[in-house]
C-alpha positions as CSV (number, residue, x, y, z in Angstrom):
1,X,18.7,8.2,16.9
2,X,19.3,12.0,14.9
3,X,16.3,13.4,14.2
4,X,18.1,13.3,10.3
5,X,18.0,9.2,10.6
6,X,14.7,9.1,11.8
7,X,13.5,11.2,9.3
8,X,15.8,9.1,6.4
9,X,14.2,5.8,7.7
10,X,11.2,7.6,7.3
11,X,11.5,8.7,3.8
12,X,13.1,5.2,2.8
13,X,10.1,3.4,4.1
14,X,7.5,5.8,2.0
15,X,9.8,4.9,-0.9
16,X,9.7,1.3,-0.7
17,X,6.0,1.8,0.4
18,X,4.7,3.4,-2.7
19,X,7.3,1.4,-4.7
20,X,6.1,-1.8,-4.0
21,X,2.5,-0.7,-4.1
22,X,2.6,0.9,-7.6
23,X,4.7,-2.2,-8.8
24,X,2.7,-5.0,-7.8
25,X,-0.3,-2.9,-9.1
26,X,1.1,-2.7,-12.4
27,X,1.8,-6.6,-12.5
28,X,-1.1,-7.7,-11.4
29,X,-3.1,-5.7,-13.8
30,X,-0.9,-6.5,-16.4
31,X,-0.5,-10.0,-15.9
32,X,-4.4,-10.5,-15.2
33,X,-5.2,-8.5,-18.3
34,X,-2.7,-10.7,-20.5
35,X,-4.8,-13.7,-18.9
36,X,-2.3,-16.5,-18.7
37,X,-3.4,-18.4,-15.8
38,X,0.2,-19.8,-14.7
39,X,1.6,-16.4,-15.0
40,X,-1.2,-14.8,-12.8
41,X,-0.8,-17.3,-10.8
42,X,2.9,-16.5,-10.1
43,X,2.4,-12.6,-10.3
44,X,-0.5,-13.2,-7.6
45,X,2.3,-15.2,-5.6
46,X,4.9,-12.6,-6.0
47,X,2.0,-9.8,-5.0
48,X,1.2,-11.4,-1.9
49,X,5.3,-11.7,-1.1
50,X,5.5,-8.0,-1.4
51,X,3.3,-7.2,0.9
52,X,4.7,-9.0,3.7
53,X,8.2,-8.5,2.9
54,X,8.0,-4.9,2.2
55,X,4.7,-3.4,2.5
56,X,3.9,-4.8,6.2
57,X,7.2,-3.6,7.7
58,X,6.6,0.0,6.0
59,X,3.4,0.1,7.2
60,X,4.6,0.1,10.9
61,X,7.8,1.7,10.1
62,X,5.8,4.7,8.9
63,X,3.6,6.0,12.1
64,X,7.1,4.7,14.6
65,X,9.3,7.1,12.5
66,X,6.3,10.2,12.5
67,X,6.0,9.9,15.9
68,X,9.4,9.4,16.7
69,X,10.1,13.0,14.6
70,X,7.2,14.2,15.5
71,X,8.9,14.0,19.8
72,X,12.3,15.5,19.0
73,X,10.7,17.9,16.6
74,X,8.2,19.5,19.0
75,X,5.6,20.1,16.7
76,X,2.2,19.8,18.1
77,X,0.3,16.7,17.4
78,X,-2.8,19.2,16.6
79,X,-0.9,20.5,13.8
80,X,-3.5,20.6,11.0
81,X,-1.0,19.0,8.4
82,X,-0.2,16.3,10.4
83,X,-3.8,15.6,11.5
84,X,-5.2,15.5,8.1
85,X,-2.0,13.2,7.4
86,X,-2.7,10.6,9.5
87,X,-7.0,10.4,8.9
88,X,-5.1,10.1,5.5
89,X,-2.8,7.1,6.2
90,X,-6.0,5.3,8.6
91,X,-8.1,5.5,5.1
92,X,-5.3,4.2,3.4
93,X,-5.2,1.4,5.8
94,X,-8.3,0.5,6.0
95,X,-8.5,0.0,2.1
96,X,-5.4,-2.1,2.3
97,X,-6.4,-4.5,4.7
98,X,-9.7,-5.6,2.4
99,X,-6.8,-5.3,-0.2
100,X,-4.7,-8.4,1.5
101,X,-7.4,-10.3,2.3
102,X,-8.3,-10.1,-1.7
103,X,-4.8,-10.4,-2.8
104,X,-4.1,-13.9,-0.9
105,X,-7.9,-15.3,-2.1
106,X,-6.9,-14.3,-5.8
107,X,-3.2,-16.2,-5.2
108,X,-5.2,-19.3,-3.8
109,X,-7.8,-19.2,-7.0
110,X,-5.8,-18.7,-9.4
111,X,-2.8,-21.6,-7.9
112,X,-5.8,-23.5,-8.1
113,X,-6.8,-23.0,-11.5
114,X,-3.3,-23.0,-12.9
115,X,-3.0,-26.5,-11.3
116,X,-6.0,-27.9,-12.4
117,X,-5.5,-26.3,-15.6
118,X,-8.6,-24.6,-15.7
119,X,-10.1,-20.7,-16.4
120,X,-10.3,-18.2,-13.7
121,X,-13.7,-17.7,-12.9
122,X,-15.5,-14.8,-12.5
123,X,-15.1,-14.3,-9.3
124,X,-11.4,-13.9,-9.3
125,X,-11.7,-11.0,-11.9
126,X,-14.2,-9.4,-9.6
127,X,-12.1,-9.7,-6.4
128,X,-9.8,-8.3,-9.0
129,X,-11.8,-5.2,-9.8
130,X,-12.3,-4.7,-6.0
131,X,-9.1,-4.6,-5.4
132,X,-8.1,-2.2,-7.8
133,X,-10.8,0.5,-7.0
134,X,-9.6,-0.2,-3.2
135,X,-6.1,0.9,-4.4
136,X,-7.3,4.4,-6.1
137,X,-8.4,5.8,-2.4
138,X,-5.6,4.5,-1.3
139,X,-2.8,5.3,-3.5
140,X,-4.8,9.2,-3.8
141,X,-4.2,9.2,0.4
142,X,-0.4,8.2,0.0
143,X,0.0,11.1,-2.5
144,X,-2.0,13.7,-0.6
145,X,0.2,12.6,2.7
146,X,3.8,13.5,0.6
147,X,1.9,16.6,-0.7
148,X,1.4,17.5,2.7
149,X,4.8,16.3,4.6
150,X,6.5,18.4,1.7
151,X,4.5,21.4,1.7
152,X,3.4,21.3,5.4
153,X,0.5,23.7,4.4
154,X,-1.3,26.1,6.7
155,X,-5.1,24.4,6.2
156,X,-6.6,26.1,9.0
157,X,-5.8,28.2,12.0
């Protein structure tokens, strides 16, 4: 593959990446703030969809298509740029994964209480909160990695 379509794949996948992250941000908090249980309930559904069908893949897709650019490109892996991006994208990981764990607990609760026809409890609006403040790290590491694949700045050395 051209270093061109690596690098396209590459920028596809961030796009879809932070796509489907800000959108099913926005939906969620929307729909949980408008408080219909049934329509939480299918906004949860379509969150946790999302994330396997989109954010999973460009989650791998990501480091396959830096490295791959990263070999034909000969840049050094020591590159400070590229070392700060990828502590970057590991901190951004390691929020998401709390983040899909809370995302497919908040789906069951709220199925539950949509079929039952009952409130959400608190709990679900503090798994709620969690995830959200998990997202803000998260989201601030994705924008800090473009910053820096843009700008490839000279941070030290």
């Amino acid at each position: 593959m051209s270093y061109l379509t690596v690098k396209t794949l590459h920028i596809f996948s961030l796009v879809l990446l932070f796509g489907t992250g800000l959108g099913s941000a926005f939906y969620k908090f929307m729909a949980d703030r408008h408080g219909d249980v049934r329509a939480i309930a299918a906004t949860n559904r379509h969150v946790v969809l999302a994330d396997w069908w989109f954010t999973t893949p460009t989650v791998v897709i990501q480091p396959i298509t830096g490295y791959l650019m990263l070999a034909q490109s000969g840049l050094p892996l020591m590159t400070p740029w590229l070392l700060v991006s990828i502590v970057l994208y590991l901190i951004a990981g390691a929020c998401w994964l709390p983040v899909v764990v809370l995302q497919i607990r908040m789906r069951n609760m709220a199925e539950e209480a949509a079929g039952r026809n009952l409130s959400l409890s608190e709990r679900y609006f503090r798994y709620a909160r969690y995830w959200f403040w998990l997202g803000v790290p998260a989201f601030s590491a994705m924008v800090a990695i473009v910053y820096l694949m843009v700008e490839k700045p000279l941070l030290w050395g």
